[in-house]
Backbone and ligand atoms as CSV (ligand in chain L), in Angstrom:
chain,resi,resn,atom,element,x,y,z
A,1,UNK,N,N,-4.900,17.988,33.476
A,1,UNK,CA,C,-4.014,19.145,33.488
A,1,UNK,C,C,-2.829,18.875,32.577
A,2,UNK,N,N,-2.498,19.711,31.242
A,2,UNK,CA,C,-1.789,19.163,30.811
A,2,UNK,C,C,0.032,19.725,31.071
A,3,UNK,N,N,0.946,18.890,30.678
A,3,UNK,CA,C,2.380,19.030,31.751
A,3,UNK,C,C,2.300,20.705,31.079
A,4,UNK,N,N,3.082,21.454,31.881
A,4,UNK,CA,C,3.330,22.694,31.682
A,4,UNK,C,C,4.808,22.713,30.751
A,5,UNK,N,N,4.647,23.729,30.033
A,5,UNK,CA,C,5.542,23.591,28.178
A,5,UNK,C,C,6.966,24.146,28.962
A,6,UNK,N,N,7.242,24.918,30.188
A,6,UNK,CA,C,8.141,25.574,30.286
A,6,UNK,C,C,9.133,24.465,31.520
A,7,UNK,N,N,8.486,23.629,31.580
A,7,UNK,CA,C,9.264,22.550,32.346
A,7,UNK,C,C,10.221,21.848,31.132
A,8,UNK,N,N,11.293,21.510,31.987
A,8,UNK,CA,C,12.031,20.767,30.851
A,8,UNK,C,C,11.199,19.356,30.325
A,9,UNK,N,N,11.229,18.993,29.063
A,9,UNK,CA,C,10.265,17.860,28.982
A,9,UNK,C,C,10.877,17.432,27.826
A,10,UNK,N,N,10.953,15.958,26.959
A,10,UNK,CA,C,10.571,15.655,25.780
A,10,UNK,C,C,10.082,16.241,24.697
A,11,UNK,N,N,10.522,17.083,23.958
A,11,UNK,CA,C,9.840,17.301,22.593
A,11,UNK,C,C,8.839,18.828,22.512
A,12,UNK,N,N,8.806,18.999,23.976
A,12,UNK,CA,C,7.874,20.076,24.267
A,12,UNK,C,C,8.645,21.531,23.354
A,13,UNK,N,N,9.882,21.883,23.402
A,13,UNK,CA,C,10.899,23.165,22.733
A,13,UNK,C,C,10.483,22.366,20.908
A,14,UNK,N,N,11.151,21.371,20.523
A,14,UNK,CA,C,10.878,20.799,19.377
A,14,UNK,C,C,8.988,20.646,18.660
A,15,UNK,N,N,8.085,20.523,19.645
A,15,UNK,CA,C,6.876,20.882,18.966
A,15,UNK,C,C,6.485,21.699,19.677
A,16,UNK,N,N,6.465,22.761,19.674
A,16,UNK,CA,C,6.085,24.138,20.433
A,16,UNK,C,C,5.233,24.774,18.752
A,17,UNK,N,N,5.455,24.101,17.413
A,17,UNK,CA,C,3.960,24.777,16.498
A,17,UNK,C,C,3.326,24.041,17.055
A,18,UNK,N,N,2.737,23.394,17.742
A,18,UNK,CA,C,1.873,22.186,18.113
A,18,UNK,C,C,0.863,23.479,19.081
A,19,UNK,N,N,1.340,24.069,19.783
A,19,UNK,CA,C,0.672,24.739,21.486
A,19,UNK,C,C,-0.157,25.466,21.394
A,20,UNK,N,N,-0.706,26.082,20.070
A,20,UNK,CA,C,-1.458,26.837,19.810
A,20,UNK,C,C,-2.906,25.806,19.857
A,21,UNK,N,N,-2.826,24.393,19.339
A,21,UNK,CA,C,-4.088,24.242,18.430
A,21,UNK,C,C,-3.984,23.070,19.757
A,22,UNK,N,N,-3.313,22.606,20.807
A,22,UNK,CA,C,-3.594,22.133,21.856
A,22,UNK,C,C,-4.278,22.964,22.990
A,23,UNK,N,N,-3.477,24.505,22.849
A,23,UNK,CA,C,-4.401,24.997,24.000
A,23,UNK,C,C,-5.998,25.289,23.401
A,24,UNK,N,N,-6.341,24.994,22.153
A,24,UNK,CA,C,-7.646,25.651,21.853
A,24,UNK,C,C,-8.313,24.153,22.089
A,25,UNK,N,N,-7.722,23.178,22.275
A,25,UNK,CA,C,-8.589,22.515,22.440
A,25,UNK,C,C,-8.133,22.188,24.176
A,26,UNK,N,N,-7.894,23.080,24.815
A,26,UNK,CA,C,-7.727,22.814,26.214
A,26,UNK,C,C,-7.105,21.797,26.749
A,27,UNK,N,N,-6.357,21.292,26.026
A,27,UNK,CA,C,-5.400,19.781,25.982
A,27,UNK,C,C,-6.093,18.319,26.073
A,28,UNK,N,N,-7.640,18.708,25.877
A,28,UNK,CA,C,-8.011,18.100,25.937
A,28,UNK,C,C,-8.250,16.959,24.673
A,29,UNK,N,N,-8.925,15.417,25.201
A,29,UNK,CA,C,-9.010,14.089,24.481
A,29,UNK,C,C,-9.549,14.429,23.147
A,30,UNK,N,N,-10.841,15.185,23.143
A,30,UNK,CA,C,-11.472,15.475,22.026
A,30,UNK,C,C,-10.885,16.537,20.876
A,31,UNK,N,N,-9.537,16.812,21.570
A,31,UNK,CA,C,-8.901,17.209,20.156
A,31,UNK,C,C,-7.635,16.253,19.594
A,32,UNK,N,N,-7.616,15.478,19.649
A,32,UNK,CA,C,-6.947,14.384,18.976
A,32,UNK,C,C,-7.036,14.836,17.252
A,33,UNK,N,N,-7.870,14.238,16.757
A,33,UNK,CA,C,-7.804,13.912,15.323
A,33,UNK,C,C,-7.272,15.102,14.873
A,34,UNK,N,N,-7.642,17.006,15.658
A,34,UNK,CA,C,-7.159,17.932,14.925
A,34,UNK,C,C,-5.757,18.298,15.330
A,35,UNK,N,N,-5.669,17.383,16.519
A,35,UNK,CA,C,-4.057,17.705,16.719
A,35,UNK,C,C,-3.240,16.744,15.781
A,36,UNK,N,N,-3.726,16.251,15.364
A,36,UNK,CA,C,-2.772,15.085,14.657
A,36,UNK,C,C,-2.444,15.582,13.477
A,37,UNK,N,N,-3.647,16.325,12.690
A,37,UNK,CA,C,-4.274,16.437,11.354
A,37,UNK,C,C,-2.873,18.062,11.497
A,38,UNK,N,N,-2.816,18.658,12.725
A,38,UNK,CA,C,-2.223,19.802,12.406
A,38,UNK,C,C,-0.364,19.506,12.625
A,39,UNK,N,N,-0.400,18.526,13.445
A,39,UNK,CA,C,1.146,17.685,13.658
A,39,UNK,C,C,1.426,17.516,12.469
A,40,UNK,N,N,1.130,16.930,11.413
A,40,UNK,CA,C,1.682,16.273,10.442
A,40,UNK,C,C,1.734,17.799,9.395
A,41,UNK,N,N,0.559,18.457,9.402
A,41,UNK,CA,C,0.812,19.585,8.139
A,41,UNK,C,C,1.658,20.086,8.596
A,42,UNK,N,N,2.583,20.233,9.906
A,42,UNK,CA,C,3.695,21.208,10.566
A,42,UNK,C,C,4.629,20.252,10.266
A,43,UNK,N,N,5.199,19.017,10.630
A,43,UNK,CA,C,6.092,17.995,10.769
A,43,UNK,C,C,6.439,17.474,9.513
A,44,UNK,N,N,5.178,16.931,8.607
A,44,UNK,CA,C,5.127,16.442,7.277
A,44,UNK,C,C,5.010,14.648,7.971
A,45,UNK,N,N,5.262,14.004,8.817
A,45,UNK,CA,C,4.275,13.227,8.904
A,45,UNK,C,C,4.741,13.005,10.567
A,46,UNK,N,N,3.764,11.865,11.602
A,46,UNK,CA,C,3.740,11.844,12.814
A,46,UNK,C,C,4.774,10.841,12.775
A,47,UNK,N,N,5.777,11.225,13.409
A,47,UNK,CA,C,6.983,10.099,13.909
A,47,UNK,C,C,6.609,9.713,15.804
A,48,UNK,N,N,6.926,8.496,16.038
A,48,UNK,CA,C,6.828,7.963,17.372
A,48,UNK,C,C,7.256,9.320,18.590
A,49,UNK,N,N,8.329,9.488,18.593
A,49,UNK,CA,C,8.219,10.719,19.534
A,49,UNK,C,C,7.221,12.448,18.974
A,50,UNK,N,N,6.869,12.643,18.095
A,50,UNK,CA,C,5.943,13.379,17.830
A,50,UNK,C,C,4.306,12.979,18.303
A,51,UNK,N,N,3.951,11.690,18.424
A,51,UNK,CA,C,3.100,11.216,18.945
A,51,UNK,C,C,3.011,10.978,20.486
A,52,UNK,N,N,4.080,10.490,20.743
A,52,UNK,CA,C,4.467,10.576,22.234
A,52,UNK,C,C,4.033,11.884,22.907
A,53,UNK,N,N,4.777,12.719,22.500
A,53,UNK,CA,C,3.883,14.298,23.194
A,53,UNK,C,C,2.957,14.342,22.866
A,54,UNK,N,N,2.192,14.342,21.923
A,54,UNK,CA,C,0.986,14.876,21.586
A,54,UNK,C,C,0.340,13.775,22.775
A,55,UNK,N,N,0.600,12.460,23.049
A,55,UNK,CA,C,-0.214,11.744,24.167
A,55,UNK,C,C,-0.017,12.683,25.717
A,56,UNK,N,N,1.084,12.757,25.706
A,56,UNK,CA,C,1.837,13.834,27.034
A,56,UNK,C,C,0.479,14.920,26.926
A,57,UNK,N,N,0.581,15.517,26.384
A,57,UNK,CA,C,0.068,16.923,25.993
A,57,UNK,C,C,-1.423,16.403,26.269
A,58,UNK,N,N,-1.998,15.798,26.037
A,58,UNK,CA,C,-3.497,15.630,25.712
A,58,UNK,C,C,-3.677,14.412,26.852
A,59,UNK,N,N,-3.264,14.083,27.974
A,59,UNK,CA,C,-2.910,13.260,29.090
A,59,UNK,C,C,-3.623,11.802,28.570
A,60,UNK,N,N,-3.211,11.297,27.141
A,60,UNK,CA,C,-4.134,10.244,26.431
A,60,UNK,C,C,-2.754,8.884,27.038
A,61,UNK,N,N,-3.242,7.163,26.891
A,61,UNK,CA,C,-2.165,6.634,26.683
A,61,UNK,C,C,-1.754,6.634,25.261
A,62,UNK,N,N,-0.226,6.220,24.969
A,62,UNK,CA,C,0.473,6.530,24.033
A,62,UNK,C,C,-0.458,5.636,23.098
A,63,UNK,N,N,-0.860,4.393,23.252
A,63,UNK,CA,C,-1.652,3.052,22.584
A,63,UNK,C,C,-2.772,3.909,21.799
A,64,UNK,N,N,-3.070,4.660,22.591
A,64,UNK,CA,C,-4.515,5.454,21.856
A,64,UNK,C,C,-4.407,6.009,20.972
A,65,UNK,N,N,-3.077,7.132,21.353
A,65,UNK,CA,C,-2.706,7.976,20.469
A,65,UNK,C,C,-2.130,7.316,18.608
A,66,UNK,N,N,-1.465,6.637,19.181
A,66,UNK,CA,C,-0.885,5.735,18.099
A,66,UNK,C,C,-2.381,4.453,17.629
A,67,UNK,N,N,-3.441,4.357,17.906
A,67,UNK,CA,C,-4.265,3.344,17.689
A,67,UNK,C,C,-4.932,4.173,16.829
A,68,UNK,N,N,-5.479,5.572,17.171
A,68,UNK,CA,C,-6.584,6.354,16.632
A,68,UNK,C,C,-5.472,6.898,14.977
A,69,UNK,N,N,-4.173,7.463,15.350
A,69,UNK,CA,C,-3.458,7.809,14.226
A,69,UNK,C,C,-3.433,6.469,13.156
A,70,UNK,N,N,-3.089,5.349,13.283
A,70,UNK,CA,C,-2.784,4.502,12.167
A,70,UNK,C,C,-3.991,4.034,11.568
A,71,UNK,N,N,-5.931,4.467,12.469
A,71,UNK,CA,C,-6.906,3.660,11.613
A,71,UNK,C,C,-7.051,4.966,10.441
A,72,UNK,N,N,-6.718,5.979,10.529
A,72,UNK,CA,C,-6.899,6.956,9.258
A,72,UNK,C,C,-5.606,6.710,8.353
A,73,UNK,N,N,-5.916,6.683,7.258
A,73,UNK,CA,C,-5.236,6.495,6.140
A,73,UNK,C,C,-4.482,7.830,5.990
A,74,UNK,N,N,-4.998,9.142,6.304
A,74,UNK,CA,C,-4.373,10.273,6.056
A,74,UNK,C,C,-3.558,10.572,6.783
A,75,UNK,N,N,-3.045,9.581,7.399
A,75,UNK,CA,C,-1.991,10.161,8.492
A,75,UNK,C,C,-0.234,9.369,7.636
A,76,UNK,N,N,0.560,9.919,7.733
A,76,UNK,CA,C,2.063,9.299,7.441
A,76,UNK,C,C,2.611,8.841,8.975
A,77,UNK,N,N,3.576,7.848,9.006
A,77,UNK,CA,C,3.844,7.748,9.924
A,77,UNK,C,C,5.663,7.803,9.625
A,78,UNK,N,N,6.036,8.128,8.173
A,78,UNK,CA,C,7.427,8.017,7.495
A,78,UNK,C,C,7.226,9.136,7.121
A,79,UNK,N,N,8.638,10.212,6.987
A,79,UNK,CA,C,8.821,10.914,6.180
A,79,UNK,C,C,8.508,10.613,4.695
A,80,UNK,N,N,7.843,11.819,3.824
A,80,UNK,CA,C,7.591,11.926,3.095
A,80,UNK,C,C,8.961,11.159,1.716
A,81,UNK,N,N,9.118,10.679,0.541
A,81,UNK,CA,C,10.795,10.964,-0.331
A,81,UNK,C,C,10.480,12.024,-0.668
A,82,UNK,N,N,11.438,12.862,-0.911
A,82,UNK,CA,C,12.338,13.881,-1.425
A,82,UNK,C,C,12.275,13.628,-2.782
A,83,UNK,N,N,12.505,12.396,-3.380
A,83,UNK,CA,C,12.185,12.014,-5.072
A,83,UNK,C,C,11.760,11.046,-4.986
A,84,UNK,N,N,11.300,10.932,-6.696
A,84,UNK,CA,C,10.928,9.525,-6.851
A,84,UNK,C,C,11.857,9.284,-8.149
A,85,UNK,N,N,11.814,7.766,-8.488
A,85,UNK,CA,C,12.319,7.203,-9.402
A,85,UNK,C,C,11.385,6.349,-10.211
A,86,UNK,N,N,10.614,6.545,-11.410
A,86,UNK,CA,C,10.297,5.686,-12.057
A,86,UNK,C,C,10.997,4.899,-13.250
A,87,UNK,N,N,10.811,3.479,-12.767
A,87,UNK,CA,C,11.698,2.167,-13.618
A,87,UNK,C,C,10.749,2.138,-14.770
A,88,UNK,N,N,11.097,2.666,-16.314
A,88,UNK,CA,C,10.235,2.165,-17.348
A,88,UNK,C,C,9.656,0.299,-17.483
A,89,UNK,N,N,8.852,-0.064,-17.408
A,89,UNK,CA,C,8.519,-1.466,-17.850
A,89,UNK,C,C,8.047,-1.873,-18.875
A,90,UNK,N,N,8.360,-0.739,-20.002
A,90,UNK,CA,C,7.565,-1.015,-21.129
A,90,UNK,C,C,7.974,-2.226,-22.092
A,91,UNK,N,N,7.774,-2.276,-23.114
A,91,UNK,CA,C,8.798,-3.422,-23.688
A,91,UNK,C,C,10.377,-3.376,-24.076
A,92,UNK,N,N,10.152,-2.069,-24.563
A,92,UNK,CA,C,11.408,-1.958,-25.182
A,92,UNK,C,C,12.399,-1.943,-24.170
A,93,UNK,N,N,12.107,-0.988,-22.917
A,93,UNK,CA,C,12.567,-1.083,-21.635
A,93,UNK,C,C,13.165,-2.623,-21.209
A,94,UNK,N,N,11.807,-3.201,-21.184
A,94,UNK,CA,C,11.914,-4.542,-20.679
A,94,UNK,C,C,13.053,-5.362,-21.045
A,95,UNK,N,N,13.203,-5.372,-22.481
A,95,UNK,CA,C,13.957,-6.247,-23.149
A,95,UNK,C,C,15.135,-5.746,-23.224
A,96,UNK,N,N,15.760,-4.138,-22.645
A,96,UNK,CA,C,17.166,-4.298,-22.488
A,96,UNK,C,C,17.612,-3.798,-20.997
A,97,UNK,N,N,16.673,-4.949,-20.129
A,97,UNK,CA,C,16.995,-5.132,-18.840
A,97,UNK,C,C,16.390,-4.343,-17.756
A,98,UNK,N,N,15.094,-3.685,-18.218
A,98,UNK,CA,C,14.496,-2.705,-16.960
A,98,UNK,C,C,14.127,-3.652,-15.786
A,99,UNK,N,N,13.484,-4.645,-15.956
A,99,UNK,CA,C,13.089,-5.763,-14.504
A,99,UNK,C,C,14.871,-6.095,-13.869
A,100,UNK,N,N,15.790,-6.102,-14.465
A,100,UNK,CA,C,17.065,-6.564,-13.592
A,100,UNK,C,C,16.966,-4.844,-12.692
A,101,UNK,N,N,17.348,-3.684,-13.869
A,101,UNK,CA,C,17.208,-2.373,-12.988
A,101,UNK,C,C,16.683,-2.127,-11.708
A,102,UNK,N,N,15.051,-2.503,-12.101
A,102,UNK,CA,C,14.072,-2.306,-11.473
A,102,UNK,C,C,14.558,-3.130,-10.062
A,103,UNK,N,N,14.816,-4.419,-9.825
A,103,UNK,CA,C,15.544,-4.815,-8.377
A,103,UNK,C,C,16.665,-4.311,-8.265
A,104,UNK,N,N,17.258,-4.261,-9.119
A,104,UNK,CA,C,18.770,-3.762,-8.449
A,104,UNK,C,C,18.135,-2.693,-7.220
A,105,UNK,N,N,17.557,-1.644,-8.185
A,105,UNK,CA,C,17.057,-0.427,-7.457
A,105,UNK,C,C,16.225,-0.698,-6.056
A,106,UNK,N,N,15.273,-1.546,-6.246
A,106,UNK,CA,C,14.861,-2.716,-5.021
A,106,UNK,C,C,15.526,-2.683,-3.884
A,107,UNK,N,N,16.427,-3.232,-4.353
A,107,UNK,CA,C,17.638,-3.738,-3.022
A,107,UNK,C,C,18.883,-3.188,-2.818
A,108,UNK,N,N,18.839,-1.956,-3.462
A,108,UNK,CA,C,19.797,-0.587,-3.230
A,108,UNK,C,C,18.434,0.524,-1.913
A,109,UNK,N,N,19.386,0.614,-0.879
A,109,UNK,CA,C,18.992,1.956,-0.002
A,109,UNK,C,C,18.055,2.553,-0.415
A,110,UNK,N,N,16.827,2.775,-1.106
A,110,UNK,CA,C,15.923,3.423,-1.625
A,110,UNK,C,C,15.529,4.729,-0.388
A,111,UNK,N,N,15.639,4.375,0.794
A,111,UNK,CA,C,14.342,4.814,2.147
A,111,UNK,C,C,15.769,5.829,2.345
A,112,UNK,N,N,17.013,5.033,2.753
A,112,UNK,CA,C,18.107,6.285,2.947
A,112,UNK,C,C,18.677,7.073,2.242
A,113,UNK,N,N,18.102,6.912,0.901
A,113,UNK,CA,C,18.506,7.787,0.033
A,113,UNK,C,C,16.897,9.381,-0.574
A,114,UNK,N,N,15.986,8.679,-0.102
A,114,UNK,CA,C,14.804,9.280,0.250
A,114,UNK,C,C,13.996,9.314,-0.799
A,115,UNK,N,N,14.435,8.585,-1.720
A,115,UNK,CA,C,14.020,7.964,-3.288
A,115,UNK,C,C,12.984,6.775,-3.027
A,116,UNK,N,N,11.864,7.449,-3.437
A,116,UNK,CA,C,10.467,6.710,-3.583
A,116,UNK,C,C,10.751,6.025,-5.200
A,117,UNK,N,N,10.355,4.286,-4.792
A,117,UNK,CA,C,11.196,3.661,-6.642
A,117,UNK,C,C,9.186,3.315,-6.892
A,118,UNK,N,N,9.384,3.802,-7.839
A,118,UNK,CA,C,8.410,3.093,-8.534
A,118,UNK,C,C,8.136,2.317,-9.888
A,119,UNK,N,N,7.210,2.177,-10.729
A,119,UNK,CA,C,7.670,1.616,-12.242
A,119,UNK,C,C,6.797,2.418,-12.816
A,120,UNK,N,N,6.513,2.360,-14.241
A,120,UNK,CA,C,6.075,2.905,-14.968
A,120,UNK,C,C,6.032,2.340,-16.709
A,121,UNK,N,N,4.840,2.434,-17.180
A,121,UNK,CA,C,4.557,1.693,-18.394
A,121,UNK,C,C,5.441,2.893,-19.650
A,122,UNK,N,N,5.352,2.141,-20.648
A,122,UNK,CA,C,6.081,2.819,-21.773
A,122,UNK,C,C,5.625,4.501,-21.729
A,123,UNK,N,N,6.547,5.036,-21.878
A,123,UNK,CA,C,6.883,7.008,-22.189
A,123,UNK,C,C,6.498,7.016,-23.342
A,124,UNK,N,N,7.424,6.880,-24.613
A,124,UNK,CA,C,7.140,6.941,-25.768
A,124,UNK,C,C,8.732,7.289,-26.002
A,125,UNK,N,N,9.288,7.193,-25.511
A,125,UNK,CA,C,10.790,7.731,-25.716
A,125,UNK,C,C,11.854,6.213,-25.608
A,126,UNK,N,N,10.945,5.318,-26.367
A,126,UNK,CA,C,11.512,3.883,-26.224
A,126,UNK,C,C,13.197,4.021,-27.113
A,127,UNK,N,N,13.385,4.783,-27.463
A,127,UNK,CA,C,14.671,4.763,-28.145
A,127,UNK,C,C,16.256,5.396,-26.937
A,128,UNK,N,N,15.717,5.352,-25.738
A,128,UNK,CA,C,16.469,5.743,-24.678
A,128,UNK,C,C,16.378,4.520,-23.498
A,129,UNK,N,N,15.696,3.666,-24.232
A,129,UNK,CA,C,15.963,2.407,-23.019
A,129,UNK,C,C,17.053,1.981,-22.999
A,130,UNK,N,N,16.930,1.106,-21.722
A,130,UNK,CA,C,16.310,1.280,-20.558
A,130,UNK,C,C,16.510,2.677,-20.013
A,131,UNK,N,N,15.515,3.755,-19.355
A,131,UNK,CA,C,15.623,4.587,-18.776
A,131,UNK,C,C,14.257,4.503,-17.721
A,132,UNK,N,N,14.848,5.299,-16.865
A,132,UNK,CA,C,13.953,5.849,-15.420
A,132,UNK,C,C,13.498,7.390,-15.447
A,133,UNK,N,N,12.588,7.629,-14.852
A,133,UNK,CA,C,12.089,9.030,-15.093
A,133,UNK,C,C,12.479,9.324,-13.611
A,134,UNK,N,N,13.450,10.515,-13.103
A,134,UNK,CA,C,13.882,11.107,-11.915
A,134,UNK,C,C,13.433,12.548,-11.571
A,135,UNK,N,N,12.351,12.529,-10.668
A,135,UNK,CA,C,11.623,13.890,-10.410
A,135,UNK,C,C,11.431,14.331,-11.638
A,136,UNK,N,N,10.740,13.837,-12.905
A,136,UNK,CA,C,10.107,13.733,-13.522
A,136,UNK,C,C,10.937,14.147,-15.368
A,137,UNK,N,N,12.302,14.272,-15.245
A,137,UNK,CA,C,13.990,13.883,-15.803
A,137,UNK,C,C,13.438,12.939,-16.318
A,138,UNK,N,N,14.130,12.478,-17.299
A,138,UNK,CA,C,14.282,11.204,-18.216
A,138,UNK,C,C,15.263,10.679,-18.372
A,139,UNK,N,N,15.896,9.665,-17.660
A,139,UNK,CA,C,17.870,9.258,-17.567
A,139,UNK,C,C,17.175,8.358,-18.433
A,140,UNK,N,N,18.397,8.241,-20.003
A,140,UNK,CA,C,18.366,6.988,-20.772
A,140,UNK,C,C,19.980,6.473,-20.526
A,141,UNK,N,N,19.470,5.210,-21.296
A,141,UNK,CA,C,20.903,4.330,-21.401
A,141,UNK,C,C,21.537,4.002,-20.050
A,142,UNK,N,N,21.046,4.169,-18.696
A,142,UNK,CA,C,22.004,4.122,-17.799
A,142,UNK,C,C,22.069,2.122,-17.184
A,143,UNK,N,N,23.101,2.239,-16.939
A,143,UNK,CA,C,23.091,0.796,-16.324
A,143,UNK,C,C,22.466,1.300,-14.654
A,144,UNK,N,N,22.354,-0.427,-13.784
A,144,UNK,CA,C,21.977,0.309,-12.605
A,144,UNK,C,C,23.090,1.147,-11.024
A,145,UNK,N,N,24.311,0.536,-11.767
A,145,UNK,CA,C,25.207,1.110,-10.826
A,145,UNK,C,C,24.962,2.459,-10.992
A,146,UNK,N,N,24.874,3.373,-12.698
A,146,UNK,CA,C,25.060,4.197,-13.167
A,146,UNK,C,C,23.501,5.294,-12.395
A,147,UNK,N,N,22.736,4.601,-12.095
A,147,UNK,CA,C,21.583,5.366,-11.925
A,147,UNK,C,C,21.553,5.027,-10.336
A,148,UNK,N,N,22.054,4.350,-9.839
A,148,UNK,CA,C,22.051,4.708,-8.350
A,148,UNK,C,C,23.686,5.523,-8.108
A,149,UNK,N,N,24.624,5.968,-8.451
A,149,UNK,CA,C,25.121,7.079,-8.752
A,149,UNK,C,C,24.915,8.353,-8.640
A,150,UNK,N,N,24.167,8.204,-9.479
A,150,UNK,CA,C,23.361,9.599,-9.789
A,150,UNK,C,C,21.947,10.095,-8.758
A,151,UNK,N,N,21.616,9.238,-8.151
A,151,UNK,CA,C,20.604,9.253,-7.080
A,151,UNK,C,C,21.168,9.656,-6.017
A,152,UNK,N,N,22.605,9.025,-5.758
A,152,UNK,CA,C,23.182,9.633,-4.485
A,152,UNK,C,C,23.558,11.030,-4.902
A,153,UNK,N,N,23.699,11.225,-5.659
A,153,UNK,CA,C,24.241,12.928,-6.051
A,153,UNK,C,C,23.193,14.048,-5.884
A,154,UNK,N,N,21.756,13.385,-5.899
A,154,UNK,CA,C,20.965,13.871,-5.746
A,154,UNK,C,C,20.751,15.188,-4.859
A,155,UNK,N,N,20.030,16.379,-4.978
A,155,UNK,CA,C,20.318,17.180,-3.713
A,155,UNK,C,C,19.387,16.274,-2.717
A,156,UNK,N,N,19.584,16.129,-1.312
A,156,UNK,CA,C,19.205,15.649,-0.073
A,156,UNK,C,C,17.771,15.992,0.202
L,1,FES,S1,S,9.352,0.974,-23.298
L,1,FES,FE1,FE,10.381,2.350,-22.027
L,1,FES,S2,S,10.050,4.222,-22.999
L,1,FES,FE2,FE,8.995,2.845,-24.263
């Protein structure tokens, strides 16, 4: 029997898109994978208390719920970034300091700033090194104070 949505509960007001595709599967075990599959296209990915109900909801233990979500690859368990940052590594890059960039950026806030860092082989625009490509922008010349700067300015 699964808890009733109009009791005060955990998460039940906060995933209420969830109630549709739980009651079709009668709250029942055997809809797992499509409750999950529909949690995340609503949520953008399953966070620990988003999973937590969905165990509530589907009277599963939480272990299951969270065991069956992490063996599929298609599941997130992190918010999605908001941007990315690619560090050129090409040569020309290279040689006026993209690998120092490239950690700085490392070991600058990347996750709280919601900036996915990645690298990236030569552009063709080697006459702007070192530069990073930002949501798909081309920052040249920047040092790395200068480009994590500009990341925080970022819209959110
Ligand atoms: S090496 Fe970076 S753009 Fe060519």
């Amino acid at each position: 029997m699964p808890l009733p949505l109009d009791q005060p509960q955990s998460g039940a007001e906060l995933y209420e898109g969830l109630n549709s595709v739980l009651q079709r599967h009668g709250h029942q075990a055997h809809g797992l994978i499509e409750v999950l599959n529909h949690a995340q296209q609503l949520y953008g990915h399953l966070s620990e208390p988003l999973l937590r109900h969905i165990a509530r909801q589907l009277q599963l233990p939480f272990s299951r719920v969270q065991g069956t979500a992490s063996f599929y690859h298609l599941f997130r368990f992190k918010a999605p970034a908001r941007h990315s940052c690619l560090v050129c590594t090409g040569t020309a890059c290279h040689v006026l300091g993209a690998a120092q960039l490239l950690a700085d950026l490392r070991n600058a806030a990347m996750e709280e700033l919601g900036v996915e860092l990645g690298s990236v082989r030569c552009i063709g625009t080697c006459s702007g090194a070192p530069l990073v490509v930002v949501d798909g922008e081309v920052w040249n010349h920047l040092s790395s104070a200068a480009v994590l700067k500009r990341l925080r300015e970022l819209e959110p």
